[in-house]
C-alpha positions as CSV (number, residue, x, y, z in Angstrom):
1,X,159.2,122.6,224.4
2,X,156.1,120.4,225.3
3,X,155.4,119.6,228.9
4,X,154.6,116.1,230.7
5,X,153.7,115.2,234.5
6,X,155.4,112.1,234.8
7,X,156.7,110.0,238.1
8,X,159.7,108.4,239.1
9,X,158.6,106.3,241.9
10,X,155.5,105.7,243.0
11,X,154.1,107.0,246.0
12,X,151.8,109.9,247.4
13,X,150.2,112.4,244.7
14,X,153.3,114.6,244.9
15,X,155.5,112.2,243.5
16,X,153.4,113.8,240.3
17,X,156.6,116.5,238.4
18,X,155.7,118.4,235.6
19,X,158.7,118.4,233.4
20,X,159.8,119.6,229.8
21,X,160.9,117.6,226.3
22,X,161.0,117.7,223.0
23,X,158.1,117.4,220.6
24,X,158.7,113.6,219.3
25,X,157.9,112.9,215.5
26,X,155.6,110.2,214.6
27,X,156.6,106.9,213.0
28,X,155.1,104.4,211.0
29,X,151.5,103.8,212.0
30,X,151.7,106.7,214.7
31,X,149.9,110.2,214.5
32,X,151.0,113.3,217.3
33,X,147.9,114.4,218.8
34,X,148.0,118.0,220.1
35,X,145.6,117.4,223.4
36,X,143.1,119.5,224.4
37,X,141.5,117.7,227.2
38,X,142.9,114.7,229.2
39,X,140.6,112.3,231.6
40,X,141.3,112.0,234.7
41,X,140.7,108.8,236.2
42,X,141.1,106.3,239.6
43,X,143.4,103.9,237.2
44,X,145.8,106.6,237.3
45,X,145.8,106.8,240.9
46,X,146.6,103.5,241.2
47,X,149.4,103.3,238.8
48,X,150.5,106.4,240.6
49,X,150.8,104.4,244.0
50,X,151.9,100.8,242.6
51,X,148.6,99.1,242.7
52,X,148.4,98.4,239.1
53,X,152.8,98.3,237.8
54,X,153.7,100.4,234.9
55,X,157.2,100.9,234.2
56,X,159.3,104.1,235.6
57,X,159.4,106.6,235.3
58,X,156.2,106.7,233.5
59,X,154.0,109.7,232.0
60,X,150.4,108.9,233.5
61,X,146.9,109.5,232.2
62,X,145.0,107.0,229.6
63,X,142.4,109.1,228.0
64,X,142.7,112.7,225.9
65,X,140.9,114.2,223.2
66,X,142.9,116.5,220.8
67,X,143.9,117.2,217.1
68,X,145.9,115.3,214.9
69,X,149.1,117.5,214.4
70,X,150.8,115.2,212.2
71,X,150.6,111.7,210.8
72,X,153.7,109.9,210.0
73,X,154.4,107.3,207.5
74,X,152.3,104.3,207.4
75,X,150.1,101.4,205.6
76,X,147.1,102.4,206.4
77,X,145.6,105.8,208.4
78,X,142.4,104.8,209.0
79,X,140.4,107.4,207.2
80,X,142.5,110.1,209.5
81,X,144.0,113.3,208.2
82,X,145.8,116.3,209.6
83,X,143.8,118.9,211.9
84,X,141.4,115.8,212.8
85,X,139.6,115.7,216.3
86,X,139.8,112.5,217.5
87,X,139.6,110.8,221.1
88,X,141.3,108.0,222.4
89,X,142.0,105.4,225.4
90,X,145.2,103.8,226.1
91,X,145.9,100.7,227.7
92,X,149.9,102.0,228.4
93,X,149.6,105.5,230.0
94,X,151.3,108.9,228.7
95,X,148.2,110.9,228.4
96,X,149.2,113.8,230.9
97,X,150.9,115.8,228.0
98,X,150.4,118.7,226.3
99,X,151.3,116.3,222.9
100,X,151.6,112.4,222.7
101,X,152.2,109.8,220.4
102,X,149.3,107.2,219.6
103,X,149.1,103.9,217.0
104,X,146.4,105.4,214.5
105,X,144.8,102.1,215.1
106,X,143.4,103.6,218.2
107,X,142.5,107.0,217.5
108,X,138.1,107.4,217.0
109,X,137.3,110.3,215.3
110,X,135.7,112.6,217.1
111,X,131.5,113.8,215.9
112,X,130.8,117.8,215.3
113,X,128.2,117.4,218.3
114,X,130.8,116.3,220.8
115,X,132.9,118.8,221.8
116,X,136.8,118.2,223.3
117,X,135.9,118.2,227.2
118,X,133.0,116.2,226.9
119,X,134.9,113.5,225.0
120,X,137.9,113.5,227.1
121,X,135.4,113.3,230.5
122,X,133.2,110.4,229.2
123,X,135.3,108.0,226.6
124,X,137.4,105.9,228.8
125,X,134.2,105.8,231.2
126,X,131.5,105.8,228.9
127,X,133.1,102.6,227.3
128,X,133.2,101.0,230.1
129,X,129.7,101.7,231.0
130,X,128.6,100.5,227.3
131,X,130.6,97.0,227.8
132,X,129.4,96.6,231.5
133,X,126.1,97.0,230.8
134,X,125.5,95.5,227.4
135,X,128.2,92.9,227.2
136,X,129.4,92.0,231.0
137,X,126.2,91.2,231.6
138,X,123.1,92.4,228.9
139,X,121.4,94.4,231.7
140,X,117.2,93.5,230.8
141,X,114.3,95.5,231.0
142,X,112.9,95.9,235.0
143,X,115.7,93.9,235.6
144,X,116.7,94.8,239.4
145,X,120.4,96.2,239.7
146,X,123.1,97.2,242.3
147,X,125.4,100.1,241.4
148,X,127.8,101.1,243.5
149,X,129.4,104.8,243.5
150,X,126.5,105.9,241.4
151,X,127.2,109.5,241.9
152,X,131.5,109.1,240.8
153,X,132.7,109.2,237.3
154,X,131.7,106.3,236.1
155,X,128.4,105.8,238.3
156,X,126.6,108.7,237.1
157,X,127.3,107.6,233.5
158,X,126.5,103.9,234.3
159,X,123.4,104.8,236.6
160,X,122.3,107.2,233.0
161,X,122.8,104.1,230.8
162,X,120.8,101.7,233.3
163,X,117.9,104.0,233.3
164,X,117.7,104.5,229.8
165,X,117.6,100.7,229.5
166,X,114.9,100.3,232.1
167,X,116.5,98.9,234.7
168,X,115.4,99.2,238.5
169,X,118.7,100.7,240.0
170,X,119.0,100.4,243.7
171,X,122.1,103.2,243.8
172,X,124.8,103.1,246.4
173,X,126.4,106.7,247.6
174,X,128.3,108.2,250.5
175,X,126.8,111.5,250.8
176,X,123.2,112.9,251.2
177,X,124.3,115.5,248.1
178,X,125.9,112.5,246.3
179,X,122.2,110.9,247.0
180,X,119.9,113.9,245.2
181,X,122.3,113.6,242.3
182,X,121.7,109.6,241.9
183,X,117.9,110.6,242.0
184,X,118.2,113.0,239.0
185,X,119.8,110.7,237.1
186,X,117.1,108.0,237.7
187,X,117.6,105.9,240.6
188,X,114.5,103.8,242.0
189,X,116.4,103.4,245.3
190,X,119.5,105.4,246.5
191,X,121.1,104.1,249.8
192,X,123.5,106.7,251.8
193,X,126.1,103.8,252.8
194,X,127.5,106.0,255.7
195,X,124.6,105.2,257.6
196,X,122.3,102.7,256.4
197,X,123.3,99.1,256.1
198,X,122.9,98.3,252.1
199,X,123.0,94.7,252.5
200,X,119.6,95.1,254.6
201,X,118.2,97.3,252.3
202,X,118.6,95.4,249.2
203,X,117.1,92.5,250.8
204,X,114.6,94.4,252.1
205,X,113.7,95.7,248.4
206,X,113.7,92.4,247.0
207,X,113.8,89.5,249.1
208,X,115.7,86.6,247.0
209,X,118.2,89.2,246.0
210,X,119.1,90.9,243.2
211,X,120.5,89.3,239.5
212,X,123.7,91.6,239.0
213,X,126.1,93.8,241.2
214,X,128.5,96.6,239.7
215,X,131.2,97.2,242.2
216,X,133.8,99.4,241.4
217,X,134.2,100.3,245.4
218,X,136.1,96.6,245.6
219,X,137.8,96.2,249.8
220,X,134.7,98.2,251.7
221,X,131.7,96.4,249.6
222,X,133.1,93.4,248.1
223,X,131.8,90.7,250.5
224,X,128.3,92.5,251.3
225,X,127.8,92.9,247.1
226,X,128.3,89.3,247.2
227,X,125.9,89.0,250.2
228,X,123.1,90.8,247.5
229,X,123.2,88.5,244.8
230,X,120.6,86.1,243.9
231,X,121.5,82.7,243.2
232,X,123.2,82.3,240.3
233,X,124.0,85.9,240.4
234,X,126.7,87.9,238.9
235,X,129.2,90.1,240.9
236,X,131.1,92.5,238.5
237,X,134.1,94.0,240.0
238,X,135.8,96.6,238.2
239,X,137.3,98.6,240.7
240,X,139.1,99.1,243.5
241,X,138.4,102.9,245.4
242,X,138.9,101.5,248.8
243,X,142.0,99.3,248.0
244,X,141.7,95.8,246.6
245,X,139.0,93.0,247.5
246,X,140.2,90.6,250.1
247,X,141.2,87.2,248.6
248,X,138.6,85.3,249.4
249,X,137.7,80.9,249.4
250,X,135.6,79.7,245.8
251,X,133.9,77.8,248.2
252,X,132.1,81.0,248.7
253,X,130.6,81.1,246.0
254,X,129.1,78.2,246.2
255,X,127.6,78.5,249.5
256,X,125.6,81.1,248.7
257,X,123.8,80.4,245.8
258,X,126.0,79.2,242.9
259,X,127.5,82.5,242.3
260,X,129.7,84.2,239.3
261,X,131.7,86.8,239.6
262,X,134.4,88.8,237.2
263,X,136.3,90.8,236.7
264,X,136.9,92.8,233.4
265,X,139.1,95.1,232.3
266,X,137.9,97.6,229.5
267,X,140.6,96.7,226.6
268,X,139.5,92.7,226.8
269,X,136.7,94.2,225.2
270,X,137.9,96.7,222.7
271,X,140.6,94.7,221.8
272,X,139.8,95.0,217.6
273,X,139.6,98.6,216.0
274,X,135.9,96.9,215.4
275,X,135.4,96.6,218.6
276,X,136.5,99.6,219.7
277,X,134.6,101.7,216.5
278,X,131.3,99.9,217.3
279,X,131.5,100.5,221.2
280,X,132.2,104.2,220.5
281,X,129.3,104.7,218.3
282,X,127.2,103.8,220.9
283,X,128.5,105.9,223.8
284,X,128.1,108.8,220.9
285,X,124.8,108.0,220.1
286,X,123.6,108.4,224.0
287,X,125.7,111.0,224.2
288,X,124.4,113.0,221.0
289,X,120.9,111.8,221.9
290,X,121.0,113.5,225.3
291,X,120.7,110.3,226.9
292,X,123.9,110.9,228.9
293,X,124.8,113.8,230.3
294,X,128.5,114.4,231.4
295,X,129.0,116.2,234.2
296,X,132.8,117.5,234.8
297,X,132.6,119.1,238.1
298,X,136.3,120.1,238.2
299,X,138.8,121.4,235.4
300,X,142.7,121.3,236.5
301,X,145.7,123.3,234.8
302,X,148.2,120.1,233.6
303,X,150.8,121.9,236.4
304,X,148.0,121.0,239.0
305,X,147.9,117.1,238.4
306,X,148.6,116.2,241.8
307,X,145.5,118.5,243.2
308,X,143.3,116.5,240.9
309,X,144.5,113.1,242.4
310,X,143.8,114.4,245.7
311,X,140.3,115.5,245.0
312,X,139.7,112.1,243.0
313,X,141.2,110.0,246.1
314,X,138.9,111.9,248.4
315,X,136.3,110.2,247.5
316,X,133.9,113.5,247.7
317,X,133.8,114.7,244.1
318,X,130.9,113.7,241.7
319,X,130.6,113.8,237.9
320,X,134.5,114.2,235.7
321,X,137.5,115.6,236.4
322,X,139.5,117.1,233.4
323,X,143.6,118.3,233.2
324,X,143.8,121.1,230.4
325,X,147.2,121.4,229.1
């Protein structure tokens, strides 16, 4: 028998049951991936409580790495064989599994240099990273930047790729610890937000504002990022750690210096197997270039998927979280 943590409401992190079936067989255009490692990240919080709607009862998690146990019948694998290391990201969650069933279409082969854990800590995050900074907005050389949560899961990888891109990153964090970790990882500024107004400090740092914020905090920090931006400045909101923005007037927007804003989502821009293939060669390149670093500061047994939440929703951890089956 495999095992699954699935939900059948939504609700608190111990609406989380770990629960038995049978090992399902591929079909057409499907391989079953034996995980590994699965990612751990705040979209599974919030289809855990409701924020984003999946239908119940639902098997969470979007990201594993693993082996290909078996390949079913189909048109066209991909390249893909048998015994295969590969990674993926899912837009409809089902990762938190000791096996799963995924479209070939969607499976990236995984490089010798990366190992399982790394792969399953950095690939939903690291593509977002890649898209944010290099498509969201094509983040230029001494170009001043706002990253919020720059010590989280996707900050320190986004606040690693910024740097390497020369960037001048004024980093937001909640902790004095969670501020000497945005300094190793090349910060020009790091603002503890607990006690130091970061709308201030931005405008002290640069007067007319700054060209780009990265907000994945969303309800705390969504009007002051907005309050940062220079005109014609971009907001990108991809998150939502403290609960969803406010609805707010366009009007806004307006007033204060003919301002964008978006909000992406990661599959809009992995949408073709192209897309996806050329994204994840350059998260492995960084990756087997040293340029990022993944840091996975806590491992969880699959039984202990409800622990992981918590220390995830606490807003205190740094780096990765990882469920091993």
């Amino acid at each position: 028998m495999e095992h699954r943590v699935r939900i059948a409401q939504t609700g608190a992190p111990d609406v989380l049951v770990l629960e038995s079936f049978e090992q399902p067989q591929p079909g057409q255009g499907e391989a079953l991936i034996r995980h590994s490692a699965i990612g751990v990240n705040m979209i599974d919080t919030y289809h855990r409580t409701g924020l984003y709607q999946v239908p119940l009862p639902a098997t969470l998690g979007v990201e594993a790495a693993g082996v290909i146990e078996r390949l079913g019948p189909q048109t066209d694998d991909y390249g893909l064989r048998e015994g295969q290391r590969v990674v993926y990201t899912a837009q409809t969650p089902g990762a938190y599994a000791s096996v799963r069933l995924m479209p070939t279409e969607r499976l990236v082969p995984l490089p010798d240099e990366i190992s399982d854990e790394v792969a399953a800590a950095s690939f939903l995050k690291g593509l977002t990273v890649e898209f944010l900074v290099r498509r969201a907005h094509a983040v230029r050389f001494a170009e001043p930047v706002l990253l919020h949560a720059a010590s989280g899961g996707v900050g320190s990888l986004a606040l690693q790729w910024l740097t390497d891109l020369g960037a001048k990153v004024i980093a937001t964090v909640g902790s004095d610890d969670k501020a000497e970790l945005a300094k190793r990882n090349g910060a020009d500024h790091v603002i503890v937000y607990t006690r130091e107004d970061f709308k201030a400090k931005v405008r002290e740092l640069y007067p007319e504002g700054v060209p780009v914020v990265y907000d994945s905090v969303g309800k705390a920090t969504f009007e002051g990022s907005l309050d940062c931006l220079s005109p014609r400045g971009l907001l990108i909101s991809y998150g939502n750690a403290s609960g969803k923005p406010p609805p707010f007037d366009l009007a806004t927007l307006a007033a204060k210096g003919s301002l964008f804003i978006t909000r992406p989502t990661l599959y809009s821009y992995i949408r073709t197997r192209t897309e996806l293939l050329t994204a994840a060669d350059a998260l492995f390149a960084m990756l087997k270039h040293g340029k990022l670093t993944t840091q996975i500061s806590q491992r969880f047994p699959l039984t202990e998927a409800a622990a992981a939440h918590r220390a995830l929703e606490s807003r205190k951890t740094t780096g990765q979280l990882l469920l091993l089956p």
